[in-house]
N, C-alpha and C positions, 0 to 999 in steps of 0.2 A: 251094476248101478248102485249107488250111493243110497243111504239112507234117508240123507237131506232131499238127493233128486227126488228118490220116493213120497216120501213126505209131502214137495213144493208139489210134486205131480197130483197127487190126491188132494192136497188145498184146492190147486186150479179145477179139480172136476168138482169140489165143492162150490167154490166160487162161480162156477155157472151152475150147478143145479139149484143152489139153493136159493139164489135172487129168480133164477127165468119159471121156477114154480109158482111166483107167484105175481112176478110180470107177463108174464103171457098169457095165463087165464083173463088177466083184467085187463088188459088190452085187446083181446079179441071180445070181451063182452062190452068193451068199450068203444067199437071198432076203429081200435089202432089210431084214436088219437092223442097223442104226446102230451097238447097243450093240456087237456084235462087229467094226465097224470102226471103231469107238473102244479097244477091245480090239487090232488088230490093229496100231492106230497105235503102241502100247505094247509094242510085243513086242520089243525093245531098248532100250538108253542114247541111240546114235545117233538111231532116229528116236523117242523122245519128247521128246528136244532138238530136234526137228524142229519135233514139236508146239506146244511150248513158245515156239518159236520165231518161226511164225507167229499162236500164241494173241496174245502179248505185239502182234504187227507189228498184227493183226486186230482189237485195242481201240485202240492208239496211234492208228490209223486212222478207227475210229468216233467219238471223240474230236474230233481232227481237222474230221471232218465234219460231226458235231451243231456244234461253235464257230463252224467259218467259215461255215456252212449261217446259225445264228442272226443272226451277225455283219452277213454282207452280203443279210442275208434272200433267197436263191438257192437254194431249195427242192429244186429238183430232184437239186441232190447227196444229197439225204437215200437216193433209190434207191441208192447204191451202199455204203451199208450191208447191207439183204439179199442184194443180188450179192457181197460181201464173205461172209458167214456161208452164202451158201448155193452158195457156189462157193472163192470163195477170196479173199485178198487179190491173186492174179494176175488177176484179173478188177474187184473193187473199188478198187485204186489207180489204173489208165488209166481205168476207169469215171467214178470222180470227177474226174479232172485234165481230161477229154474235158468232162465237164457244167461244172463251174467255166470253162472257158475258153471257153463261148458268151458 
């Protein structure tokens, strides 16, 4: 194994521990409603420039992935668009880079 695969591979366990430490606790004291942490992502200037932020990184990315996915017909990047949207772009960008580089 490759130093990069290493690497990509430890970003992606980064990429989900370090966002779900601290979506999960407040989702289940929230019980697991969305809307209100969509609400809560908004509750200043700073982090809905957050939001925004990663919104913009989290299509540039999908993008990305539906073209070169079509491009070099290499399918399996297509999973790290749901890893993307259902975790984050800190899990979807090493996700992709990791599956593109088999």
């Amino acid at each position: 194994m490759t130093p990069f695969r290493i690497v990509m591979i430890l970003l992606c366990v980064a990429g989900v521990i370090l966002p779900m430490r601290y979506f999960l606790p407040w989702l289940s004291a929230n019980d697991w409603d969305l809307g209100a942490m969509v609400d809560a992502w908004h509750v200043n200037d700073a982090s809905s420039g957050l939001v925004w932020d990663l919104t913009v990184a989290a299509v540039t990315l999908t993008v990305w992935v539906v073209w070169d996915s079509i491009r070099t017909r290499r399918w399996w990047g297509l999973l790290a668009i749901p890893a993307t949207y259902g975790v984050g772009v800190s899990l979807g960008l090493p996700l992709y880079l990791l599956l593109r580089g088999r």
